[in-house]
Phi, psi and omega in degrees: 000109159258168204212148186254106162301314151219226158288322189250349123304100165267155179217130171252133191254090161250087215228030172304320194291306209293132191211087173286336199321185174264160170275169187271168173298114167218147193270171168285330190266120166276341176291325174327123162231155199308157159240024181276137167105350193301317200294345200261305208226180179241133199313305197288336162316296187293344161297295185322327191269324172276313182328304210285353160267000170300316187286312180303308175306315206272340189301315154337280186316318210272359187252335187303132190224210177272348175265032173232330176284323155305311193305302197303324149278345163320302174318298168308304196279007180277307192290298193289002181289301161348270174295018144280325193262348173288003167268310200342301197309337188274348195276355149285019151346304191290356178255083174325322180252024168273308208280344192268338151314314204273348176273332189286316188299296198306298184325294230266344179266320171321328209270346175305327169331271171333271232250328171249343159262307171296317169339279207282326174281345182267039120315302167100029159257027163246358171347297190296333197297328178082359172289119187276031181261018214180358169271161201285355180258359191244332203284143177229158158220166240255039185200155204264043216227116178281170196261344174280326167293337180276326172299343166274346200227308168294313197273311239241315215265307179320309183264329200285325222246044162009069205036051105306099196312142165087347173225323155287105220283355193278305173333075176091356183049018165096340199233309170261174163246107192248020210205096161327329200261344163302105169293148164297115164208167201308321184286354168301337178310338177291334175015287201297318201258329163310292176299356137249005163267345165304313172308346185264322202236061190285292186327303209282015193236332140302332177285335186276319160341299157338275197313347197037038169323308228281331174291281129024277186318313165273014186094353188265348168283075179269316192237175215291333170291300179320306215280318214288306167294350181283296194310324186279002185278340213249304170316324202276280190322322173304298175336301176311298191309307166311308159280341175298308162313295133344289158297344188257003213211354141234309172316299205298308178305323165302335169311323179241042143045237211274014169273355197294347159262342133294349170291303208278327160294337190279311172305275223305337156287005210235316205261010178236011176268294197312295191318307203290346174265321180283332184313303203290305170327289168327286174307351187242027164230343150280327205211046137307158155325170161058013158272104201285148186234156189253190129260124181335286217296337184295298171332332204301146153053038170284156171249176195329278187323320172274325155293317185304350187274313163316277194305347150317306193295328200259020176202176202224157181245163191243120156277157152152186208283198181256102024316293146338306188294287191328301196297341180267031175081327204110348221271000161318313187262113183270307195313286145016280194300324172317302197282350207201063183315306201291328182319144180286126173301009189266007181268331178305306180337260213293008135228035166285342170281011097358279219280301159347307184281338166277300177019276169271350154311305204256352208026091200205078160037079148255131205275101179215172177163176177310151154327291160331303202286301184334299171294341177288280182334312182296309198289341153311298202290330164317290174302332169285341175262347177280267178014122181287153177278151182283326180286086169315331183303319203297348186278151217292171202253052163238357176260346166285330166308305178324282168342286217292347196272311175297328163300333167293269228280359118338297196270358163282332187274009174261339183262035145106341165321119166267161186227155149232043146305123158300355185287003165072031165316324189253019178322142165322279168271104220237153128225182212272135173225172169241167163209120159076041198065342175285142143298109191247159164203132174261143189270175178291321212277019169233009141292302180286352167268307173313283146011297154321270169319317190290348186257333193263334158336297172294316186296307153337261200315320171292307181329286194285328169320320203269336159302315169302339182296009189002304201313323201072010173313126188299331199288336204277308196302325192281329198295313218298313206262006122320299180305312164300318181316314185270337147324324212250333172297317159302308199284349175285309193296316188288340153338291186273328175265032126288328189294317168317297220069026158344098144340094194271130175266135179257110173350115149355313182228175193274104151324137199249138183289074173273008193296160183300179190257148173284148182307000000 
C-alpha cells in the first residue's frame, strides 16, 4: 500500500512479509511428536487449527497500512503531549490541584510509553512501517528495564517457550508460586507479600529479570562467555538504572528549582502509578485460575497448530471499554497479543471474535473476563499456592532428598543396621511415628540440631544471595529476607511441636522426585 504524504514525499506501507513471531518449540529426537492439545483435538485437527489461524494472521498483515501508521503515531505524539504537560505542571506545587494533574498527565504518558508503545513496538510490530523512530531494535523506553535484555527474556524466552515449566522464566518470576506444578518451598509462604512489593517496584523487578541472575545464583554461569555475558547484562541494567534514576530524581526536579521536592514525589508517584498498573494488567493476563502451564517433553516437535493452542491454553483476556484497552497496551486481550506478538496490537479487538469464534469450533476454553474477576483470581491462586501442599512430590526435591535420607536411616536403625548418618535417628528419646509401617520417631534434640543448622543455612544463603544480587533491585532484596523470614518461621514452629513432643507423621511411601526438567 502506498500513501502519499505531501508533494515531495511518499511512504510504501507494506507488511505482506513482515514475520517476528516466535518458532514452535523442538527437541533433539526428531521422530518425537509433541502431545499437547491431544485431549481436545487430533493431530489432523491441530493441523487444521493452526492452517486457519495461520489465514486470520496473514489476512492482518495484508490489511496493514497507513491507518495503523497513524495510530502509533498518534498515540506517540499524545504520550509526549501528556508528559510536557504533566513536568509543566510541577513547576505550580502551589496550586495543589494544578500540581495533582500535572502528576495524573505524567502518570498516564508512563504508562503509555510502557504498554501500548514501548511493549508493542519493541515487538518489532511496526517493523514494517521502516520509521527508524519505531523500530523494534532500536526503541528504548522510559523505564529502567534495558530494552535489549528485556527483548530477549520477553520476545524471545517467554512467547516461544510459553508457560513451559523450566524454560519460562515469567512463570512466578523467580519469586512467586502461582502454579501447582511450581515445587514447594517454604518461603513461598509470603506469596501475598511477595507479590505485592514486586507490584510497587515492577520496572526494577523486570530489570533484575533481564539480567537473569537467578542463573548466576544456581551456578549456572560457568564458562569465560557465560560469566562475560552475564556481566554485561548487569552493566547494561546499572547503567540503565543511573540514568533513569538521574532524570527522574535529580534533573527534572532540579529544573523547578525551588520545587525541587514536590518535583521528586511527583515523578516518584508517576512511575508507582505504571509500576501498580502494568503489574496488575500482567498477572491478570497470566497466572488467573483456569491458565494452563506445560512440560518440556510434551512440547518437544510441537507444531504450528499445536504452539498456537499453548499459547491460547496459557493466557486470559480483560474485558472492558477502548480506553482501558489503550492504556493497557491492548495487552488486555492477552490471548491475541499471545497468538499474534508482531501484529499491531490495535488490531486485537477485531479479531478476537475470529479466535473466539475457533474456540467453539474446537471446543476449547476462552478465558476471559472483568478486571475485578481477573484480579481476584490471580489474587486467590496467589494465596492458595502459598499454603504448603499435602502431596509431598509437589515440594521442592532438596526437602524430598532430606525425607528420604532420614527415613533410611530409620529404618536401618530399627533393624538394628548400625549408621553413622548425623540425622539423630538413633536418638533415645523418640516419640512414635511410621514409615513403611514401622515404628519411627524423630527425637526433640534432632529437631533442634535441624533447627539450628536450618538457621544458620538460611541466615547464610539469604546473606549471599542478596549480596550476589548486585543490582540492588528491591524486589530482588524483599524475596531473600522473605525467604529467611519464613524459613526462620518453620524452624521456630517446628521447634516447639518438639517441646511438645508432638508426633510427626513421615509419608507411607518414599517421596518421589517429581521436579522439572532443567532449562
Amino acid at each position: 500500500m502506498t500513501t502519499t504524504i505531501n508533494e515531495t514525499r511518499t511512504e510504501t506501507y507494506s507488511a505482506t512479509n513482515h514475520n517476528e513471531a516466535p518458532r514452535p518449540l523442538t527437541g533433539e529426537d526428531v521422530a518425537k511428536r509433541a502431545t499437547i492439545g491431544l485431549e481436545y483435538m487430533t493431530y489432523e485437527q491441530l493441523e487444521e487449527f493452526g492452517n486457519e489461524l495461520d489465514a486470520i494472521r496473514q489476512r492482518m498483515l495484508d490489511d496493514l497500512g497507513k491507518e495503523d501508521a497513524d495510530y502509533i503515531r498518534g498515540v506517540i505524539k499524545a504520550q509526549r503531549g501528556l508528559e510536557v504537560a504533566g513536568r509543566a505542571l510541577m513547576y505550580v506545587p502551589f496550586i495543589p490541584p494544578a500540581w495533582m494533574l500535572g502528576v495524573a498527565s505524567l502518570s498516564a504518558a508512563k504508562i503509555l510509553d510502557n504498554m501500548e508503545i514501548g511493549h508493542n513496538v519493541m515487538h518489532g510490530q511496526y517493523d514494517w512501517m521502516n520509521d527508524p523512530q519505531i523500530q523494534g531494535r532500536d526503541y528504548e523506553w522510559d523505564n529502567v528495564a534495558p530494552s535489549q535484555d528485556w527483548k530477549h527474556t520477553h520476545n524471545f524466552i517467554h512467547h516461544t517457550y510459553t508457560n513451559i515449566h523450566g524454560l519460562d522464566k515469567d512463570i512466578g518470576y523467580g519469586l512467586v508460586r502461582i502454579d501447582e506444578d511450581q515445587p514447594y518451598k517454604w518461603k513461598y509462604l509470603g506469596n501475598p507479600i511477595y507479590a505485592l512489593a514486586l507490584m510497587m517496584v515492577f520496572e526494577f523487578g523486570v530489570m533484575a529479570h533481564g539480567t537473569q541472575w537467578d542463573e548466576a545464583v544456581k551456578g549456572k554461569v560457568k564458562t569465560p562467555e557465560q560469566k562475560a555475558a552475564f556481566q554485561g547484562r548487569l552493566q547494561r541494567a546499572w547503567q540503565k538504572t543511573g540514568k533513569q534514576m538521574a532524570k527522574d530524581y535529580v534533573m527534572f526536579p532540579a529544573l523547578t528549582g525551588p520545587f525541587f521536592a514536590s518535583t521528586l514525589v511527583g515523578n516518584g508517584i508517576a512511575n508507582l502509578a505504571r509500576n501498580i498498573w502494568t503489574f496488575n494488567i500482567i498477572f491478570c493476563g497470566h497466572f488467573p485460575a483456569d491458565v494452563q502451564t506445560f512440560q518440556k517433553a510434551e512440547a518437544e516437535n510441537e507444531t504450528r497448530g499445536q504452539w498456537y493452542l499453548r499459547q491460547l491454553l496459557g493466557s486470559a483476556n480483560i474485558t472492558g471499554h477502548k480506553f482501558f484497552h489503550t492504556m493497557s497496551g491492548n495487552l488486555s486481550y492477552q490471548i491475541e497479543h499471545h497468538l499474534f506478538p508482531d501484529i499491531p496490537a490495535r488490531r486485537y479487538p477485531e479479531v478476537s471474535a475470529e479466535v473466539r469464534a475457533l474456540c467453539d469450533k474446537y471446543g476449547l476454553q476462552y478465558n476471559t473476563g472483568r478486571f475485578s474477576k481477573q484480579l481476584f483470581s490471580v489474587a486467590k491462586q496467589l494465596v492458595k499456592y502459598a499454603v504448603p501442599p499435602k502431596d509431598k512430590t509437589k515440594w521442592a526435591k532438596k526437602y524430598q532428598r532430606k525425607w528420604a535420607k532420614q527415613a533410611a536411616a530409620r529404618e536401618a536403625s530399627h533393624n538394628g543396621v548400625t549408621t553413622t548418618d548425623d540425622s539423630g535417628a538413633q536418638d533415645a528419646g523418640v516419640a512414635a511415628c511410621t514409615w513403611r509401617g514401622l515404628p519411627m520417631a524423630l527425637s526433640r534434640r534432632e529437631i533442634s540440631k535441624d533447627a539450628v543448622q536450618q538457621a544458620a543455612e538460611a541466615a547464610i544463603g539469604s546473606l549471599g544471595r542478596v549480596t550476589a544480587i548486585v543490582i540492588g533491585a528491591t524486589r530482588d532484596v524483599t524475596t531473600e529476607i522473605g525467604s529467611f523470614a519464613t524459613e526462620m518461621f518453620e524452624i521456630r514452629e517446628a521447634s516447639r511441636r518438639a517441646d511438645a513432643d508432638e508426633t510427626l507423621i513421615i509419608p507411607a511411601t518414599p517421596p518421589v522426585d517429581q521436579t522439572n526438567p532443567p532449562a
